[in-house]
N, C-alpha and C positions, 0 to 999 in steps of 0.2 A: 521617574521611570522605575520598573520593576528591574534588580540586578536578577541576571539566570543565575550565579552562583547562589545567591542565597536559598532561591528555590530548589535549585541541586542539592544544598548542605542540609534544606530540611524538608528533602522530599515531598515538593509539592508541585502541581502540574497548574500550568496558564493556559488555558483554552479559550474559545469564542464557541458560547453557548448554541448558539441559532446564527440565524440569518441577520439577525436583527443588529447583533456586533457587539452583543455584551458580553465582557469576560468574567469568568470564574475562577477564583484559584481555589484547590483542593486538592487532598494528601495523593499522593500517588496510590496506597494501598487499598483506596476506594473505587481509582479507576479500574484498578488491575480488577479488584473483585467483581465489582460491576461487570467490566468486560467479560471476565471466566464465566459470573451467571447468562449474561447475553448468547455465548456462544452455544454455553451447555443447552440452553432452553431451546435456541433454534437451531442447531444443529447445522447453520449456517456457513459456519468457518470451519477450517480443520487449519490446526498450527503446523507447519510445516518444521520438519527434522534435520534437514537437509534443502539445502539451495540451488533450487533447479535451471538458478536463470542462465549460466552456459548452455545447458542441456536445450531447453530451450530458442534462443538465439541460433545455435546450430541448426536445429529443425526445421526451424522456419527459413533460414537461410537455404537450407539442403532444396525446400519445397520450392522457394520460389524459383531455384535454379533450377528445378525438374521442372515446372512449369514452364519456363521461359526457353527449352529447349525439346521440350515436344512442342512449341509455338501455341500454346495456350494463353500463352498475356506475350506484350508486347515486352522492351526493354526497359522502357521508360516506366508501365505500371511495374515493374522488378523493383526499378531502383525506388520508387516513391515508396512502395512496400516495406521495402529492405530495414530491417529494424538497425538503427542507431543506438551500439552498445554503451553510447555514455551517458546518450537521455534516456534510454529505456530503464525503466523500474518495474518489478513486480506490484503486484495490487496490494492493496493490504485494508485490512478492515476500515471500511469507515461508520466510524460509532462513534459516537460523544457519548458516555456514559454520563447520566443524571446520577449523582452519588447523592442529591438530598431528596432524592424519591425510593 
């Protein structure tokens, strides 16, 4: 088995290539770059500065209750809705960065 400390002590990342289930390991400052050229080129992501995801959670919380009290969804579509702040996470890039391309 692969120890994560070692990869920690000498910066290297364990990933699964594809679909297919084959791993890679390589340095982390080839994903990071990879990643930064990915981003730059498509213009795809923007890194965030600050953490919206309170901001967020409230919003949508505020909406479904103005929904559900002008009688636009029922109670039941509220609660299914209703984001759960311990499993909700924000998105975040999914890239596998090719660092030997």
């Amino acid at each position: 088995s692969i120890n994560s400390k070692k990869l920690k002590r000498h910066k290297l990342i364990l990933c699964e290539t594809d679909k297919s289930g084959v791993l890679h390991i390589g340095r982390q400052i080839d994903y990071e770059r990879k990643a930064a050229e990915y981003r730059q080129t498509t213009g795809a992501y923007e890194e965030l500065t600050s953490n919206p995801f309170n901001d967020i959670i409230c919003t949508v919380t505020r909406l479904l209750n103005h929904l559900k009290s002008f009688k636009r969804i029922y109670e039941c579509q509220r609660i299914k809705m209703m984001p759960i702040r311990e499993k909700t996470e924000l998105a975040y890039m999914y890239f596998i960065p090719k660092p030997h391309k």
